[in-house]
TORSE-847726 format. One record per residue: residue in one letter; x, y, z of N, C-alpha, C in turn. Coordinates in pm, 1 decimal, always signed. Layout:
BEGIN
ATOM  residu       n.x       n.y       n.z      ca.x      ca.y      ca.z       c.x       c.y       c.z
ATOM       A         X         Y         Z         X         Y         Z         X         Y         Z
...
***
This chain:
BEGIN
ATOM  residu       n.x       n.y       n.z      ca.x      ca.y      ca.z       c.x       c.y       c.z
ATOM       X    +706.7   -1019.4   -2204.2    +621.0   -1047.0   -2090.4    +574.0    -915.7   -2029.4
ATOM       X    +437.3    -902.3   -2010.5    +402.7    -818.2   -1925.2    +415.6    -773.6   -1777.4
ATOM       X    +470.7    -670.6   -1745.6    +442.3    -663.2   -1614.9    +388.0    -482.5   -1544.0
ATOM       X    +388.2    -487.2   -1435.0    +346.2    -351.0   -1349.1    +411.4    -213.0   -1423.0
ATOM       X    +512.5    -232.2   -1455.5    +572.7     -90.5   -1529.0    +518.9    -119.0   -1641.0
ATOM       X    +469.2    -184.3   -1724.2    +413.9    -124.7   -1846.2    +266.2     -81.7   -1852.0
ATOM       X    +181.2    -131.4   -1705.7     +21.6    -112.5   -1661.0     +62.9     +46.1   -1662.5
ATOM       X     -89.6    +136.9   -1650.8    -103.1    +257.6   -1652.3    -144.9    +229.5   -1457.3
ATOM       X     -74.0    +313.7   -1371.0     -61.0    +298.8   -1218.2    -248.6    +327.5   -1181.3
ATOM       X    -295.1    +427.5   -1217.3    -447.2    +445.4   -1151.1    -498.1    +344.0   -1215.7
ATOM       X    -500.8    +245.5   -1361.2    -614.9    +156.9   -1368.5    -556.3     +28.3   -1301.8
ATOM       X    -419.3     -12.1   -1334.1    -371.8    -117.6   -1243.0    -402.2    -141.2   -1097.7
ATOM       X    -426.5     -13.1    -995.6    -432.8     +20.4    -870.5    -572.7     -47.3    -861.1
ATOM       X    -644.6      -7.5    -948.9    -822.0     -27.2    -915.3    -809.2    -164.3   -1000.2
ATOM       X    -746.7    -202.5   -1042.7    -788.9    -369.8   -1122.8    -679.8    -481.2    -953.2
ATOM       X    -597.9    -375.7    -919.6    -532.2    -485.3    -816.5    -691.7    -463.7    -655.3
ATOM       X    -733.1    -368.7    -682.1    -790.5    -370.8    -535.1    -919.5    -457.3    -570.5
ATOM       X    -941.2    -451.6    -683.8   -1058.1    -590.3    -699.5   -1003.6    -689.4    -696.6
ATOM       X    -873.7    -758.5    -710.1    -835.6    -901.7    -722.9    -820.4    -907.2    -543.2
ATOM       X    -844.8    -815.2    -471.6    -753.1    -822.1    -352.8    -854.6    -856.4    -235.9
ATOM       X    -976.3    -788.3    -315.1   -1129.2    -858.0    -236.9   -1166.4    -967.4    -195.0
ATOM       X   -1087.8   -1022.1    -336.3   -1138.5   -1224.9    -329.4    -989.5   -1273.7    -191.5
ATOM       X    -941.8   -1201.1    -118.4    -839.7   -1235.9     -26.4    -948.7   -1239.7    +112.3
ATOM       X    -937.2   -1364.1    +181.7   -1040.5   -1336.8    +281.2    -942.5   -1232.1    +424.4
ATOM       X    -811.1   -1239.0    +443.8    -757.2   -1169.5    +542.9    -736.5   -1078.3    +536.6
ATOM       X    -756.1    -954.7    +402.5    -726.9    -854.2    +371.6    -879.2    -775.8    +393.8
ATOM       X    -879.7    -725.2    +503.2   -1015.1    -608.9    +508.2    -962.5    -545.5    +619.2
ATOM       X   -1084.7    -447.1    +639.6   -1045.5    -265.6    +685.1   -1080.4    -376.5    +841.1
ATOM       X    -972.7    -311.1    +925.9   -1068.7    -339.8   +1085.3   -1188.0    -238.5   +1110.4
ATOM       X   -1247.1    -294.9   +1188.9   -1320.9    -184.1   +1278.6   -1277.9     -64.3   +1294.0
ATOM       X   -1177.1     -43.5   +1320.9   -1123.0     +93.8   +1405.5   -1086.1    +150.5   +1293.9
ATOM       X   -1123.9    +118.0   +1172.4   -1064.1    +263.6   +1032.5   -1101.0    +331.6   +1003.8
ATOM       X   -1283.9    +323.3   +1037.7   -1408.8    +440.1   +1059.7   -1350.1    +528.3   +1108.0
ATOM       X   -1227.5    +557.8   +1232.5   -1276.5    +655.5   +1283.2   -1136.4    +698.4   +1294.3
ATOM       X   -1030.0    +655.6   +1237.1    -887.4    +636.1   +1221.0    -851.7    +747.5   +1064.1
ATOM       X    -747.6    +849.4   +1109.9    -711.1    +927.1   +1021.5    -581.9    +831.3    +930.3
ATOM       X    -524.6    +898.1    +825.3    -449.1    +833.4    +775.0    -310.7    +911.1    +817.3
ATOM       X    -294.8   +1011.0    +891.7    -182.7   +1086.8    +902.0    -237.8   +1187.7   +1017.7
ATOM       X    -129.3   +1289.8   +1064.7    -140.7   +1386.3   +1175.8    -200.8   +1493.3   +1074.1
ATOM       X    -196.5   +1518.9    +985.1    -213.0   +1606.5    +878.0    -350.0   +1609.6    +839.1
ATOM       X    -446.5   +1509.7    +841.3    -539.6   +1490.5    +746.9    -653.5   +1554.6    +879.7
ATOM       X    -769.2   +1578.9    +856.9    -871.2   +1613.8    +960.3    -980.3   +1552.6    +955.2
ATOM       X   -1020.3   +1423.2    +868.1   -1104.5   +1289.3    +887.4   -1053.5   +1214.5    +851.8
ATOM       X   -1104.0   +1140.1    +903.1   -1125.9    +956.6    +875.7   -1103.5    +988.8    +692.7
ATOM       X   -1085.4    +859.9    +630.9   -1075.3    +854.8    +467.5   -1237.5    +819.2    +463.5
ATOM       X   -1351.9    +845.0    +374.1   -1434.4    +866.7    +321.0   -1445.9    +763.2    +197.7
ATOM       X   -1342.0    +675.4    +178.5   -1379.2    +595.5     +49.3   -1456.5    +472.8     +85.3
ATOM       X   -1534.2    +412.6     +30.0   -1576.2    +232.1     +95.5   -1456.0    +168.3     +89.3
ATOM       X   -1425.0    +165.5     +17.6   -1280.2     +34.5     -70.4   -1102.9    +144.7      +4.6
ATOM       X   -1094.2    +176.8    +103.9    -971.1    +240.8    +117.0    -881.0    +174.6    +121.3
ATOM       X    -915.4     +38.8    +217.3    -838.8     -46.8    +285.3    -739.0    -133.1    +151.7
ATOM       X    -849.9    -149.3     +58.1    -816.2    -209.3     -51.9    -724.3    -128.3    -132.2
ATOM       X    -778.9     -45.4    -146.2    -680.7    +111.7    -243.7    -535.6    +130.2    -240.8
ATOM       X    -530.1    +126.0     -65.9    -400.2    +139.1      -6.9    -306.3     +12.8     +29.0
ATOM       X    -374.8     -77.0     +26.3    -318.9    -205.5      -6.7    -272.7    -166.2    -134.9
ATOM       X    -336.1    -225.1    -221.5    -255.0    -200.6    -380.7    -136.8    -121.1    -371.3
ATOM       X    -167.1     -12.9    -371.9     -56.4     +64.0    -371.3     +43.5     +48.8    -260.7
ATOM       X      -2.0     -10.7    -186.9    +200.8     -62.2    -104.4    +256.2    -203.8    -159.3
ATOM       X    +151.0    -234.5    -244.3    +199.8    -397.4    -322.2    +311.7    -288.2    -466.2
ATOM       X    +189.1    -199.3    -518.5    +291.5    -167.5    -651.4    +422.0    -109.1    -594.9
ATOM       X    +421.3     -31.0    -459.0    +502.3     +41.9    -438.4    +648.9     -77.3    -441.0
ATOM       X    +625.3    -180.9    -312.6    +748.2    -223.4    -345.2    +767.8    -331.6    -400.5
ATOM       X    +669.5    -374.6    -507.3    +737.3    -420.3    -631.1    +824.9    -366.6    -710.2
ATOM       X    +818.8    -185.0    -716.0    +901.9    -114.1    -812.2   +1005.4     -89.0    -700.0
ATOM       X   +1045.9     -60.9    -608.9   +1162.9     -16.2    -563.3   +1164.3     -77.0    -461.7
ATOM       X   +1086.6    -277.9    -424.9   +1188.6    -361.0    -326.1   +1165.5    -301.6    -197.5
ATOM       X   +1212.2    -393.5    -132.6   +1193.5    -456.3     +19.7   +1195.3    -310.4     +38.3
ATOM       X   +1091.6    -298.3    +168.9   +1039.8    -159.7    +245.7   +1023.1    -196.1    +321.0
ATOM       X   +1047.4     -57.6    +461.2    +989.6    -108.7    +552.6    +858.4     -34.4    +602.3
ATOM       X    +844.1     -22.8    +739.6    +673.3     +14.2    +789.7    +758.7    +240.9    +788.3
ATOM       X    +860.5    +220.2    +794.6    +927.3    +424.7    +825.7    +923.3    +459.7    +674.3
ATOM       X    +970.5    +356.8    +569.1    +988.7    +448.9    +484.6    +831.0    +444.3    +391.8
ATOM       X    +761.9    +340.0    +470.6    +619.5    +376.1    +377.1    +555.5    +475.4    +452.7
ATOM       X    +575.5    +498.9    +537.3    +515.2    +628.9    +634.6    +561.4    +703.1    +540.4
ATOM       X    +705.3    +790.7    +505.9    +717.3    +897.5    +427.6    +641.0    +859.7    +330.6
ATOM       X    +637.4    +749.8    +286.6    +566.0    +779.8    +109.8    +435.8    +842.0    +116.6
ATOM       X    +363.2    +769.3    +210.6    +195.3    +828.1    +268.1    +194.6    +945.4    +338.9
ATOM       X    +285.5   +1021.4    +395.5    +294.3   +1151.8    +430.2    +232.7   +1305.5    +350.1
ATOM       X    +224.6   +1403.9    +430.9    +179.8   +1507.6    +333.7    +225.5   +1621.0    +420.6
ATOM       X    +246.7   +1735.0    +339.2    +281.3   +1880.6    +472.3    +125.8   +1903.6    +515.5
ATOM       X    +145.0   +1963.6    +655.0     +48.0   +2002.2    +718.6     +29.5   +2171.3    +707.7
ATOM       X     -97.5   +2179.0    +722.7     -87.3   +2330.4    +719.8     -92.3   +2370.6    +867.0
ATOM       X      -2.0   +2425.5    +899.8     -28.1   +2522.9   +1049.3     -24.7   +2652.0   +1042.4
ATOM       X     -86.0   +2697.5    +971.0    -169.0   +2818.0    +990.8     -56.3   +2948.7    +915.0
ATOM       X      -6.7   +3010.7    +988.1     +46.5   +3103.0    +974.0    +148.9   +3031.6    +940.8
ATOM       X    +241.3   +2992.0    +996.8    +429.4   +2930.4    +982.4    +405.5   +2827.3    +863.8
ATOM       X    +481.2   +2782.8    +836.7    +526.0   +2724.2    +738.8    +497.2   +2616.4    +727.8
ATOM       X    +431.5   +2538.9    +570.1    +412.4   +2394.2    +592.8    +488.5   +2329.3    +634.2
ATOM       X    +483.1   +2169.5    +712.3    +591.1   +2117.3    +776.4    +595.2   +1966.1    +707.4
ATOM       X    +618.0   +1899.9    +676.1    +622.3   +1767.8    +590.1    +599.2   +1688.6    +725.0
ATOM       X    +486.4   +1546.4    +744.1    +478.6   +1508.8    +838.6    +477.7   +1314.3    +800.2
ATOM       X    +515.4   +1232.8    +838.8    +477.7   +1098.3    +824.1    +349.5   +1049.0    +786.8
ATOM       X    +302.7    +980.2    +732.9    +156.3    +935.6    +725.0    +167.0    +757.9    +844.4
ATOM       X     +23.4    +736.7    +935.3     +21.0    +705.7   +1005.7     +80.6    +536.9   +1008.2
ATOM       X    +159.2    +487.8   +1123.6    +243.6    +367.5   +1110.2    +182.7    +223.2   +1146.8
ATOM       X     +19.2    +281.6   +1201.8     -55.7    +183.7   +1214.8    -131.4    +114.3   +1088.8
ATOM       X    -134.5    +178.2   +1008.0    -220.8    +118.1    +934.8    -139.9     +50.2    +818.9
ATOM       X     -54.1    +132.5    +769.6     +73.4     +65.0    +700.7    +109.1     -71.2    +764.1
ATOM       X    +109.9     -93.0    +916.8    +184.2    -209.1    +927.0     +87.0    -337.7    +956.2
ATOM       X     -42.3    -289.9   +1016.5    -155.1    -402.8   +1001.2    -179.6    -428.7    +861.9
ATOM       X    -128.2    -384.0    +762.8    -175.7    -382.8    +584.0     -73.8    -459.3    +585.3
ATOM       X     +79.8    -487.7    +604.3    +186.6    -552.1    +571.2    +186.7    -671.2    +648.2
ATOM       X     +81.8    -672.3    +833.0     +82.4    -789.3    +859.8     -28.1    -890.7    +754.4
ATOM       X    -124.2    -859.5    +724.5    -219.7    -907.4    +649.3    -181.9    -986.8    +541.2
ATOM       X     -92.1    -855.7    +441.3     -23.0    -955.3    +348.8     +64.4   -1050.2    +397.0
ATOM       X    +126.8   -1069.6    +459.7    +240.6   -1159.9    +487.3    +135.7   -1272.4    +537.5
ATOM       X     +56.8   -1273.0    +576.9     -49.2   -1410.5    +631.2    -120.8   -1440.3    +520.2
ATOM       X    -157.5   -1374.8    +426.6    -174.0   -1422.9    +246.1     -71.6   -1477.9    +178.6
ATOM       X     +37.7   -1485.2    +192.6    +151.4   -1518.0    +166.8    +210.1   -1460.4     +52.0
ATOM       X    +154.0   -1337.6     +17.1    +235.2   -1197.5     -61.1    +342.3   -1141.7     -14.9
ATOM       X    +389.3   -1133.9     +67.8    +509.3   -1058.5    +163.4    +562.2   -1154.8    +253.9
ATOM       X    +696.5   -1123.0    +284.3    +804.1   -1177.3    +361.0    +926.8   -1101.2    +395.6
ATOM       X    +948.7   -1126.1    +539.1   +1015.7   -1036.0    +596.5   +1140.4   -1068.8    +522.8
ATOM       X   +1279.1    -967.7    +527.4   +1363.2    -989.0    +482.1   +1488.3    -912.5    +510.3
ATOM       X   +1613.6    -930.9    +513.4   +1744.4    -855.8    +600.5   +1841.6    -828.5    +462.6
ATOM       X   +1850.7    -732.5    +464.1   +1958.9    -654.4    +314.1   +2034.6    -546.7    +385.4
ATOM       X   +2171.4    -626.9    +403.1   +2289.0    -547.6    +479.0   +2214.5    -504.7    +627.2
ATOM       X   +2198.2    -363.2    +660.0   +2158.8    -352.2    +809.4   +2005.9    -325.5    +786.5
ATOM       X   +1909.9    -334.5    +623.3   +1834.6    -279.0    +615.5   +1731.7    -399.4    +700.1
ATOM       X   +1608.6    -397.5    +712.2   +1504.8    -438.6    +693.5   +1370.6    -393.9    +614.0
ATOM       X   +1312.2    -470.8    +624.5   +1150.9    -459.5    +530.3   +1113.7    -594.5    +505.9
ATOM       X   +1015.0    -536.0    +390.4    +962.7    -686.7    +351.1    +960.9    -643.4    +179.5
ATOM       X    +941.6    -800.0    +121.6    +952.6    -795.6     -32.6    +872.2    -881.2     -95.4
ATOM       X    +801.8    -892.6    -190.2    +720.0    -955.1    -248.3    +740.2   -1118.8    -268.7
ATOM       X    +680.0   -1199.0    -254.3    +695.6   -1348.9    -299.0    +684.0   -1362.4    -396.3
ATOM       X    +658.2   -1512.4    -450.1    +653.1   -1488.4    -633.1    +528.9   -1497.8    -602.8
ATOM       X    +441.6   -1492.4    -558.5    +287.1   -1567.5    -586.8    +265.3   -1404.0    -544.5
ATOM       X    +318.6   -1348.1    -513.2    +286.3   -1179.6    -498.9    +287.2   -1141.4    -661.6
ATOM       X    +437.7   -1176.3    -712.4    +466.8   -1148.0    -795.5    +323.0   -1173.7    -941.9
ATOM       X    +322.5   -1272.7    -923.6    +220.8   -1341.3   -1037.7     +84.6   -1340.9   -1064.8
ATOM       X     +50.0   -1272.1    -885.8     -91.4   -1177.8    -923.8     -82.1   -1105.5    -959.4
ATOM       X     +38.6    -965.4    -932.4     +68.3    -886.9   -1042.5     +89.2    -849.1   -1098.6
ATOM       X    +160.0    -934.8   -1190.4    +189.5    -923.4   -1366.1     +52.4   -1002.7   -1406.7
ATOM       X     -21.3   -1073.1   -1356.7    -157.6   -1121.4   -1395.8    -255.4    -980.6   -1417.4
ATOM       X    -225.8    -929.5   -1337.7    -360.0    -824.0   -1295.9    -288.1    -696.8   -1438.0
ATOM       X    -184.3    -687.0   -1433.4    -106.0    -567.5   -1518.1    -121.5    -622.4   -1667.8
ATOM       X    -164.5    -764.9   -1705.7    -188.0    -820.0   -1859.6    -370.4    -803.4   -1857.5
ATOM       X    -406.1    -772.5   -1746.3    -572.9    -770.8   -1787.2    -584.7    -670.6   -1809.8
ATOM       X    -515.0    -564.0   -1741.2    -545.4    -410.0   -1753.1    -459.6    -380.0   -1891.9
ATOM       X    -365.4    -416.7   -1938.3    -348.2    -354.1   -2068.9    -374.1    -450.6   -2199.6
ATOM       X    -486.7    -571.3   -2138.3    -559.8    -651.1   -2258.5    -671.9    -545.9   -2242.7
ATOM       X    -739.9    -497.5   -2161.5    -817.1    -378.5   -2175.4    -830.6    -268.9   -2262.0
***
C-alpha cells in the first residue's frame, strides 16, 4: 500500500495543496496580505496559494511524527534572525497562523484534538488519513 513516506515531499506538497482547494473552509483570511509568517521574515509571503502550501505541510508534518501542537509547529516554521552585528538568534515562526490553519482543519474534519500523557495537540482522522495516501498514489502513479 502506498502512502506519504514513499511520495517525493515537494511534489506530494503541491499535489496535497490542490486537493485542499476543493475544501470550502480552508482559505487565506483577509489579514494574510499583510501578516508576516515569523518575527524574522520582513514581508508578508508573496505566494498566491501560501495558505494552501502551508496547510499541506502541517498535514504531512504530523502525519509523519503525530499529534502536534500549535508551540511545537511554531519551532518547525521558525528561522534565525539576522541582527546585524551579534549573532543569529533562532526565533519561533508566527502562532497565529499555525493555529487558524489547525482550526480550519478540524472543522473539515481532518484533525482532532487529542491528550497523550500530559501532552496535547492534534492528530489526523482517518478521512485525513485517506486523502493522503490518495493524493501520495497519484503522485507516484505520476
Amino acid at each position: 500500500m502506498v502512502n506519504v513516506f514513499d511520495a517525493e515531499p515537494n511534489s506530494f506538497i503541491e499535489a496535497l495543496k490542490e486537493e485542499l482547494k476543493s475544501f470550502p473552509k480552508i482559505s487565506a483570511p483577509p489579514w494574510m496580505d499583510f501578516v508576516k509568517t515569523s518575527s524574522t521574515k520582513e514581508n508578508a509571503p508573496v505566494q498566491k496559494d501560501f495558505w494552501q502550501i502551508r496547510t499541506a505541510s502541517i498535514l504531512r508534518y504530523i502525519y509523519i511524527h503525530g499529534p502536534r501542537g500549535v508551540s511545537r509547529l511554531r519551532t518547525k516554521y521558525g528561522s534565525k534572525k539576522n541582527r546585524g552585528t551579534k549573532k543569529d538568534k533562532a526565533f519561533k515562526g508566527s502562532g497565529k497562523i499555525i493555529r487558524v490553519i489547525l482550526q480550519q482543519l478540524e472543522d473539515e474534519g481532518l484533525l482532532k484534538k487529542v491528550m497523550r500523557g500530559k501532552r496535547k495537540g492534534r492528530e489526523l482522522t482517518s478521512k485525513a488519513v485517506k486523502l493522503m495516501d490518495n493524493t501520495a498514489y497519484k503522485v507516484i502513479k505520476k
